[in-house]
C-alpha positions in Angstrom: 0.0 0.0 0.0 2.7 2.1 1.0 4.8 1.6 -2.3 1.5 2.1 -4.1 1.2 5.2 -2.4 4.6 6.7 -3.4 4.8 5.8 -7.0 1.3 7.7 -7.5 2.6 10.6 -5.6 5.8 10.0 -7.9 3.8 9.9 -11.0 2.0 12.9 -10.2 5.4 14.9 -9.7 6.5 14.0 -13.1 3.1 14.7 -14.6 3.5 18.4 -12.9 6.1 19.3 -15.3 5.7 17.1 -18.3 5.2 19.1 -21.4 2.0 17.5 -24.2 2.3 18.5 -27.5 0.8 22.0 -28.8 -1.3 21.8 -32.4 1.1 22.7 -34.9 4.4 22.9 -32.6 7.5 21.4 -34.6 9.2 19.1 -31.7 12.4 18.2 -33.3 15.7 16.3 -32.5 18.8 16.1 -33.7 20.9 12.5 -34.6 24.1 13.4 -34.4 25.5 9.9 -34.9 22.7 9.1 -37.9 21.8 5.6 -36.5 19.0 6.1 -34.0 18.5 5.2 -30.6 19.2 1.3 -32.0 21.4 0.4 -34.5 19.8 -1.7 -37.0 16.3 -0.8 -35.4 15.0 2.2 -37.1 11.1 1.0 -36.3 11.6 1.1 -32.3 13.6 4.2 -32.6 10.5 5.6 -34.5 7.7 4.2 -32.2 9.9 6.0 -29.5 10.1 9.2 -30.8 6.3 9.2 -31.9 5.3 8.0 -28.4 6.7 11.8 -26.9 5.0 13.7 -29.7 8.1 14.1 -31.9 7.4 15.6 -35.4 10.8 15.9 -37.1 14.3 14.6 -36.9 17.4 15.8 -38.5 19.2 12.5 -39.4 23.2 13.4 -39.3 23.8 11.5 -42.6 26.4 12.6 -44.8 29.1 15.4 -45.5 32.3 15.6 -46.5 34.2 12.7 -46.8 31.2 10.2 -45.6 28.2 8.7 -46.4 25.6 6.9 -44.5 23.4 6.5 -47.3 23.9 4.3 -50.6 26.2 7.2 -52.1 28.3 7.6 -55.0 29.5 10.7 -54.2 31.0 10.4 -50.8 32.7 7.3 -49.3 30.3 4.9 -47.9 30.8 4.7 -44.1 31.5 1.9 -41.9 28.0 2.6 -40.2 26.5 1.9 -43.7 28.7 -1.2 -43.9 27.5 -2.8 -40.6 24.3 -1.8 -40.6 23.4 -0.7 -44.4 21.7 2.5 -45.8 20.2 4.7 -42.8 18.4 7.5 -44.4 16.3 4.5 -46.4 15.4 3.0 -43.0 14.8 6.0 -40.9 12.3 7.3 -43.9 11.0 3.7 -44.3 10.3 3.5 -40.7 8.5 7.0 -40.4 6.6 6.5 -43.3 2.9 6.6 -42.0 3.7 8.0 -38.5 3.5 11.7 -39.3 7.0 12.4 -38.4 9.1 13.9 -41.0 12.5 12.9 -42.1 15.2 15.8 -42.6 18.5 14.6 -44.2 21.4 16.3 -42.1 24.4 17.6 -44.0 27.6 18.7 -42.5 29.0 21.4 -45.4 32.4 22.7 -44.4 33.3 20.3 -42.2 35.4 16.8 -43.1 36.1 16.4 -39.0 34.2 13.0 -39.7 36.7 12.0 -43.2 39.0 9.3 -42.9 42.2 10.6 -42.5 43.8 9.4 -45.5 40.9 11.3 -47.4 41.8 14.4 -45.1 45.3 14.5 -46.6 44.0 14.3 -49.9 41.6 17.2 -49.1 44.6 19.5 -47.7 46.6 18.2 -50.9 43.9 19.7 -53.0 44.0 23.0 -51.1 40.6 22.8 -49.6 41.2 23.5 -46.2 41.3 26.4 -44.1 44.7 27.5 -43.0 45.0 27.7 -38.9 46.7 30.2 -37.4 50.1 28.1 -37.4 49.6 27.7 -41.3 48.4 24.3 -40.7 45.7 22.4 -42.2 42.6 22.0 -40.6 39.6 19.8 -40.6 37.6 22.7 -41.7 36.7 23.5 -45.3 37.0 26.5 -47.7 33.3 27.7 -48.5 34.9 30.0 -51.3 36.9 27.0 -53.0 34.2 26.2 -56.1 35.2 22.2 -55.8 34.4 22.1 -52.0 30.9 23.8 -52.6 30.4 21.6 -55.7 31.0 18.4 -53.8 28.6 19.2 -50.9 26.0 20.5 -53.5 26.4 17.0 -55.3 26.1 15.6 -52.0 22.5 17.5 -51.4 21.6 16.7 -54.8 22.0 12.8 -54.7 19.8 12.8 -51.5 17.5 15.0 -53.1 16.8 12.9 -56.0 16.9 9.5 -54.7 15.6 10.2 -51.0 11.7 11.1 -50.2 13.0 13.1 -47.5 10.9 16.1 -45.7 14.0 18.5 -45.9 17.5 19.3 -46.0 19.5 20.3 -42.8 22.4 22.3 -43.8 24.8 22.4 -40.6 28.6 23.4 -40.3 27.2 25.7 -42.9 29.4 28.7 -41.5 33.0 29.8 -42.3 34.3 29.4 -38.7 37.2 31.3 -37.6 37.5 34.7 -39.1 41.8 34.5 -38.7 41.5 31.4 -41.2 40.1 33.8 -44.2 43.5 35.7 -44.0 46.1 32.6 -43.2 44.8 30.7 -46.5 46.1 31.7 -49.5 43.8 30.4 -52.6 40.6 32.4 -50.2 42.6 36.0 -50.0 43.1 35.1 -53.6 39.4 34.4 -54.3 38.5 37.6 -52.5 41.1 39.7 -54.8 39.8 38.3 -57.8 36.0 38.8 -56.6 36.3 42.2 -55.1 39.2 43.9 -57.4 40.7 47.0 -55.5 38.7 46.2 -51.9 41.7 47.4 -49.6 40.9 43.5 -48.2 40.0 45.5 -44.4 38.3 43.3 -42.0 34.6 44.9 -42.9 35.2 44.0 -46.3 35.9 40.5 -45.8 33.1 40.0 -43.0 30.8 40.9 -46.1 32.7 38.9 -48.8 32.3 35.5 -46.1 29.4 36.1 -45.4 28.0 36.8 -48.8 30.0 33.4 -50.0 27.9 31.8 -47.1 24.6 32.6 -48.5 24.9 32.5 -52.0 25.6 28.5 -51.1 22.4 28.2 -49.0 20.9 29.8 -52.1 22.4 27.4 -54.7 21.8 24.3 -51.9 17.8 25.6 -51.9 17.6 25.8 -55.9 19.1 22.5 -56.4 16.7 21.2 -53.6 13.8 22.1 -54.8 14.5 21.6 -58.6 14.5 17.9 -57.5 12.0 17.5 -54.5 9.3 20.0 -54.9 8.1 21.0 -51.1 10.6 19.9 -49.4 11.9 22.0 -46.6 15.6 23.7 -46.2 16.9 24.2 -42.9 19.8 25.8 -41.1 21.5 25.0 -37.5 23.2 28.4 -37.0 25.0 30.3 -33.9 22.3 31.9 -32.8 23.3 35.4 -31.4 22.8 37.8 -34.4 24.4 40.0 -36.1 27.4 39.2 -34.4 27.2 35.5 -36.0 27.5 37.4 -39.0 31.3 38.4 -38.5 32.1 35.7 -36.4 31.2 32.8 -39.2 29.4 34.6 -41.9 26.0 33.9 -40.8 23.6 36.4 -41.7 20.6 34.3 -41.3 18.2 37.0 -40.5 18.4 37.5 -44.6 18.3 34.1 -45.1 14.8 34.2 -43.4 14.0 37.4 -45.1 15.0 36.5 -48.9 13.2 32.9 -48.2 16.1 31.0 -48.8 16.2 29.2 -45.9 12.2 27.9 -44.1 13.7 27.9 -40.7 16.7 28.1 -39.0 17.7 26.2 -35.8 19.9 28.6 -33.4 21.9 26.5 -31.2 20.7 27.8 -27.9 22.6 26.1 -25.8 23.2 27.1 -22.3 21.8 25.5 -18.7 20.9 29.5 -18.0 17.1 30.4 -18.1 18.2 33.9 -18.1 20.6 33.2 -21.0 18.2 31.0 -22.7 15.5 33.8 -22.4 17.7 36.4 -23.5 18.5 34.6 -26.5 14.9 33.0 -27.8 13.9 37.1 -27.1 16.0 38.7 -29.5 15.6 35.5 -32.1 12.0 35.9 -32.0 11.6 39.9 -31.6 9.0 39.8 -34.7 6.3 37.7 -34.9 7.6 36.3 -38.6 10.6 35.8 -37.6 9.8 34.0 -34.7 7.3 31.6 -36.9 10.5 30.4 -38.9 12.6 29.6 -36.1 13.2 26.5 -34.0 15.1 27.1 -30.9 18.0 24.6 -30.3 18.3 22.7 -26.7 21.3 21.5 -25.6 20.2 18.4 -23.7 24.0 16.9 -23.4 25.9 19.5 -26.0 28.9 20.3 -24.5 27.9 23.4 -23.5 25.2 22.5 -21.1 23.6 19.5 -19.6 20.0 19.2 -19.1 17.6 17.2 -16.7 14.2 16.9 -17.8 12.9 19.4 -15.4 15.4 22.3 -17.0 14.5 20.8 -20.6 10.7 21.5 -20.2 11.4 24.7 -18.9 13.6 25.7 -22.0 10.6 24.9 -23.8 7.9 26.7 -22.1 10.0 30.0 -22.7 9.9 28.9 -26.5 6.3 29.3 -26.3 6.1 31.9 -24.7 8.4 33.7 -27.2 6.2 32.6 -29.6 8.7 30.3 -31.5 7.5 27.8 -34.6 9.0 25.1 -32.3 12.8 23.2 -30.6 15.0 20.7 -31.2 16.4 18.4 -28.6 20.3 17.7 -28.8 21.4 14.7 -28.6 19.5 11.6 -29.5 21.0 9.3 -27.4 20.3 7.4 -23.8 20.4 10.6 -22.1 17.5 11.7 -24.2 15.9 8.7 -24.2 15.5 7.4 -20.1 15.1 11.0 -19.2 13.7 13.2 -21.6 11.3 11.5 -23.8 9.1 10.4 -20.8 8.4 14.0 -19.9 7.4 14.7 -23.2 
């Protein structure tokens, strides 16, 4: 009697702050890893998600240097070799369920190439230059061959894929000192902007202009070959000084329509903070309809209980927000945060 007692009392605690789904809310997550809760198990991970009112996931799927879809276009990954083509069986498993599919792509990033294939991308000149005029993992958005192999990338999964969307994400020149310390950009920027003194305003505008005309390109070659589908954008979400910092300037992305919504990474265990931010990305009633405010559930930057989680998320509807997005699927998310949902 006792026990029976206590659980009901527990019960009712957790139904005190559980969170129910509101009509026309997108309640996203993001799949870093691009293999679900179970490997091999897309159906369960599905009937999971579903069962907390999820609507979309953004399936970490390709980029640079791998593939975890039937590619031939990027290396095929070891994932896809133990436990075949995960975009097919995610969309496979969601078909009926309501729950859209969004193909994540990681665009100037090869921090998940083999490293053989690494070399041959600094060989090629397309990496960014670090401070110590080393190679890093991160790409050059003005080199026409790295921006060609992504869009062919977004293309193949575009045409073969009945996805809901596109996720762009490392979609960002990150690191301003890296425009200056590599070569073959400076001489992009020369060539594009003959005479420009090459000041630091004039290369914040040439980055971030080389940032959106790819969004734009990665939009028109969407939709050329999946009418309706969606294009998203995980961004740093304190604007304008995202725009600087890695050529973000996603407030025009959401004016000229080139992007549907974007997906600031908000992540921070301060309600303050949190508030602060979801404010200022939501200060107009538009834009606040076309953005999905990130939650760092275990990012690095913060950790979340389940308590904190649905707190985040009443302040996104209070803002007004079109929805969030829960980072990371993993255990984390799924003992702890999916129940309260």
């Amino acid at each position: 009697m006792k026990f029976a007692v206590a659980a009901a009392a527990a019960l009712a605690a957790f139904a005190s702050f559980a969170v129910e789904p509101k009509a026309g809310e997108i309640r996203g997550v993001w799949d870093h890893f691009g293999r679900g809760l179970y490997e091999g198990d897309w159906p369960r991970t599905v009937a999971k998600l579903k069962a907390a009112g999820i609507s979309d996931i953004y399936v970490n799927i390709a980029g640079p240097g791998f593939a975890h879809y039937a590619s031939n276009v990027m290396p095929r990954s070891k994932l896809f070799g133990r436990s075949g083509d995960q975009l097919a069986a995610c969309i496979s498993a969601a078909e009926g369920s309501g729950m859209r599919v969004h193909a994540w792509v990681m665009c100037f990033s090869a921090g998940r190439a083999p490293e053989a294939l690494r070399a041959e991308y600094a060989a090629r000149g397309w990496c960014l230059r670090s401070a110590q005029g080393s190679d890093s993992y991160l790409l050059d958005p003005s080199n026409p061959e790295v921006r060609e192999a992504v869009l062919s990338v977004i293309s193949e999964i575009a045409a073969k894929y009945a996805v809901s969307g596109i996720h762009l994400d490392y979609v960002r020149w990150r690191d301003f000192p890296s425009t200056r310390n590599t070569p073959a950009a400076m001489a992009r920027f020369a060539k594009e902007r003959p005479g420009a003194e090459a000041s630091d305003a004039d290369l914040f505008d040439w980055r971030a202009r080389v940032i959106g005309s790819f969004v734009a390109e990665a939009r028109r070659r969407t939709l050329a070959l999946r009418p309706g589908a969606t294009i998203t954008a995980a961004v740093y979400g304190k604007y304008p000084s995202c725009v600087d910092a890695v050529g973000q300037d996603w407030l025009s992305w959401l004016e000229t329509g080139v992007v549907d919504y974007v997906l600031p990474m908000d992540y921070t265990e301060s309600f303050e903070r949190f508030a602060e931010w979801t404010g200022e990305q939501a200060r107009t009633r538009r834009q606040a309809m076309r953005t999905i405010a990130g939650i760092g559930v275990t990012a690095s930057e913060s950790k979340l209980d389940a308590s904190a989680v649905v707190r985040q998320i009443g302040i996104t509807r209070d803002a007004g927000m079109a929805g969030f997005a829960l980072f990371d699927l993993d255990e984390t998310l799924e003992k702890e945060i999916l129940p309260a949902l």
